[in-house]
N, C-alpha and C positions, 0 to 999 in steps of 0.2 A: 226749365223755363227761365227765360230772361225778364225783368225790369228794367226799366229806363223812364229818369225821371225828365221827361223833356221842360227843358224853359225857357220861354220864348218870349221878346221882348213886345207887350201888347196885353195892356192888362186897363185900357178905359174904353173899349170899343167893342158891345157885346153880342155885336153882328158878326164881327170877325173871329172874336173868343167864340163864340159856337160852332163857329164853319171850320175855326182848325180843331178843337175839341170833336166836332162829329166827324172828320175825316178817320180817327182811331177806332170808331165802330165798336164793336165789342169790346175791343182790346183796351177800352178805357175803364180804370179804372177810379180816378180821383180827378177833381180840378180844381188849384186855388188859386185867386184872382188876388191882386194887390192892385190897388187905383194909383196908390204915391210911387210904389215901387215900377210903375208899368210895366207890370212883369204875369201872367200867365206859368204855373207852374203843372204839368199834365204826366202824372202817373200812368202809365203805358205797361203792356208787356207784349214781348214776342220782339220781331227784327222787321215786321210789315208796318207797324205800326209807327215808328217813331219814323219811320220815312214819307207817311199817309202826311203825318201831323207836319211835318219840316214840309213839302211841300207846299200844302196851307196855310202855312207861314211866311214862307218867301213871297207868296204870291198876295199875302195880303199888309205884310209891314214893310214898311221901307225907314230904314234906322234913322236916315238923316233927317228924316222928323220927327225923332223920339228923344223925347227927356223925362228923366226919370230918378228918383233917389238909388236904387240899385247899379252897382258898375254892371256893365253890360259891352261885348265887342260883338255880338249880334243878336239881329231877327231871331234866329233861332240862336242862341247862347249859350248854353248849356245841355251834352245830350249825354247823360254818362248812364252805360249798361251794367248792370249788378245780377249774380247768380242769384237765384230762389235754390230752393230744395233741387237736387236733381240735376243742376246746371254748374260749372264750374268758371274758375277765373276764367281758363284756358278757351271757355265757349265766350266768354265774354269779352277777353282781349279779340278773338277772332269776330266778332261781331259789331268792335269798334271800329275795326281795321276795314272792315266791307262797307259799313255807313262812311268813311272820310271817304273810299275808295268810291263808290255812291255819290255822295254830297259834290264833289269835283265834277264828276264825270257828269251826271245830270242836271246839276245849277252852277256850276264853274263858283263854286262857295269854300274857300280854304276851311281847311281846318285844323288845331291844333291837339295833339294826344293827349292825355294826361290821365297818370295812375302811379302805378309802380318807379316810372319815369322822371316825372314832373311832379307838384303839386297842382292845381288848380289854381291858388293865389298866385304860384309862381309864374302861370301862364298870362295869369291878369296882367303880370306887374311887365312882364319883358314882349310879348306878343308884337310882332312888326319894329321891333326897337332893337333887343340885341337875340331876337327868337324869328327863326320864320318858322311860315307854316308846316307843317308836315307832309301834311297832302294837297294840292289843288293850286291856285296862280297865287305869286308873291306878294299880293297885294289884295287889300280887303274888296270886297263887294261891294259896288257903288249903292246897293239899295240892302243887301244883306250883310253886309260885314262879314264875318269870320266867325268861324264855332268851335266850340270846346269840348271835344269828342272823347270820353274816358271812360276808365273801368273802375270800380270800388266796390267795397263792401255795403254793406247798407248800413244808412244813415238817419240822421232825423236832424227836419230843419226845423228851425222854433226860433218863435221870436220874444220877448217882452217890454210891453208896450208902459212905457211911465210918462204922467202927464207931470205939469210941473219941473221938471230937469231941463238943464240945455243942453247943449248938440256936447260943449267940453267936457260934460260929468257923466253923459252917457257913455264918449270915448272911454273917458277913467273906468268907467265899473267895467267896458268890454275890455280894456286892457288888461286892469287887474283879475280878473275870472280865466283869462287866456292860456290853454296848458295845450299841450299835443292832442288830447283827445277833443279837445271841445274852442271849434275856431269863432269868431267871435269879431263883429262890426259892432260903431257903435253909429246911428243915422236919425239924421232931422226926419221926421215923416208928417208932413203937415205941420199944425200947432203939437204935436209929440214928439219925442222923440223913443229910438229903438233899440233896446241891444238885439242884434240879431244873430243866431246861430248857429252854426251846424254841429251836430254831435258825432264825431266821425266816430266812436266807439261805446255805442250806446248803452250795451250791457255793461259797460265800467264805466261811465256816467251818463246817465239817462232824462228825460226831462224835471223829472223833482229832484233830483241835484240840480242840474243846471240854473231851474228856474228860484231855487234857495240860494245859489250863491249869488244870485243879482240881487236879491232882496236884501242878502246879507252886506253886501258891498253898497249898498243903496243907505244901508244905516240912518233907517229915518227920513231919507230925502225923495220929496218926488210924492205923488200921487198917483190916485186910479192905476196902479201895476193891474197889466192885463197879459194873460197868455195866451202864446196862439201857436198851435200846430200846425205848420205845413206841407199837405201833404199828409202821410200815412204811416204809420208804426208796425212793427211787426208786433206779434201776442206776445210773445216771450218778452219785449219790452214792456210792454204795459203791461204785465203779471208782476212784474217786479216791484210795479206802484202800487201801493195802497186804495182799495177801489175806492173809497172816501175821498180819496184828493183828485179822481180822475177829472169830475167836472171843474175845480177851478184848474187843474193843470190843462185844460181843452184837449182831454183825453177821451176816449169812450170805446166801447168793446169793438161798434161799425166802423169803426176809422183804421182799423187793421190792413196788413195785406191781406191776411188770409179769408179777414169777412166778405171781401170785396173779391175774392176772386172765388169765391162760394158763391155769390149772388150774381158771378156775370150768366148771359144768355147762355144755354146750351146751344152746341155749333151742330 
């Protein structure tokens, strides 16, 4: 079985956030909304689903009136497929390779690779400038823009939320905290601001490292620190925390893959 964490640019409109959310049916498993970030993040599985959900996103955001704290080059922005138990890289490169092949062919929507290839960031930084697409026309989508179509392991997005800091000291602490395993913005979001993260290698740093080393680098500065999971953990992650800390780490047992895919509908 495949994952894919789709994220789609559309996160203050909750008319549209349920019509692409319910286009995944069963196959949903999570959904986390951000109003500042206008971002939509939807936990998927299978290869029907994250094309259900991309549809219902093309058809209901149109980028060039979107702004938002989060970079973003499209509607649908983000679609990266990840092995479960039982699935391999090898099913998951080919399942990127058929959604760009997909995404062209049925919405004339470029897209760009990234895994083993690329990084992600590096797609962000070159995309239409010294990068073209990979699959579909050479130029973005007048109402969709362009997507970023990848393979990876699985990850865990987190954020933490400090009031009182400005936008230069939240960069500082995401700078300083910055290592291979664990990528790291540092963003205004409202009257707050965020260090925001990905953990790309979570069994070797997980969220109570990550979310200690901002406190630690915070050194007194800053108010109300708040965490926030985005999205879903696997068990073997969250076994590795201490169940005492799960609720302020915004951990919990239901927030797993594996709980959530015990509790979908029998087919």
């Amino acid at each position: 079985m495949l994952e894919c964490v789709v994220n789609v640019s559309e996160g203050r409109n909750p008319e549209a956030i349920a019509a692409i959310a319910t286009a995944a049916g069963a196959d949903l498993l999570d959904v986390h909304t951000d109003w500042h970030h206008h971002r939509t993040v939807l936990t998927v599985v299978g290869e029907d689903a994250p094309r259900r959900v991309t549809t219902a996103a093309i058809e209901r955001i149109d980028l060039a009136e979107h702004d938002g704290v989060h970079p973003r080059l499209g509607a649908v922005d983000v679609v990266p497929f990840v092995p479960l138990d039982g699935s391999t890289d090898d099913d998951a490169r080919r399942a990127r390779d058929d959604f760009m092949a997909w995404l062209a062919d049925a919405h004339d929507v470029p897209s760009f690779l990234y895994g083993p290839e690329r990084t992600l960031p590096e797609v962000r930084r070159r995309a239409f400038h010294d990068l073209d697409p990979d699959r579909g026309p050479r130029r973005p989508h007048p109402t969709a823009g362009a997507t970023c179509v990848g393979v990876r392991a699985l990850l865990v997005a987190y954020n933490v939320w400090v009031d009182d800091l400005d936008l230069a000291q939240a960069r500082e602490v995401a700078a300083a905290i910055r290592r291979p395993e664990l990528r790291t913005l540092g963003l205004s979001v409202g009257d707050r601001v965020q260090v925001s993260m990905n953990l790309v290698a979570p069994l070797e740093l997980g969220p109570a490292t990550a979310f200690d080393l901002v406190i630690g680098e915070l050194d007194g500065r800053g108010s109300g620190v708040r965490a926030e999971l985005v999205g879903l953990v696997t068990r073997r992650v969250l076994e590795e925390i201490d169940p005492d800390r799960w609720e302020g780490l915004d951990l919990s047992a239901d927030r797993t893959i594996e709980a959530r895919l015990a509790a979908r509908p029998a087919s």
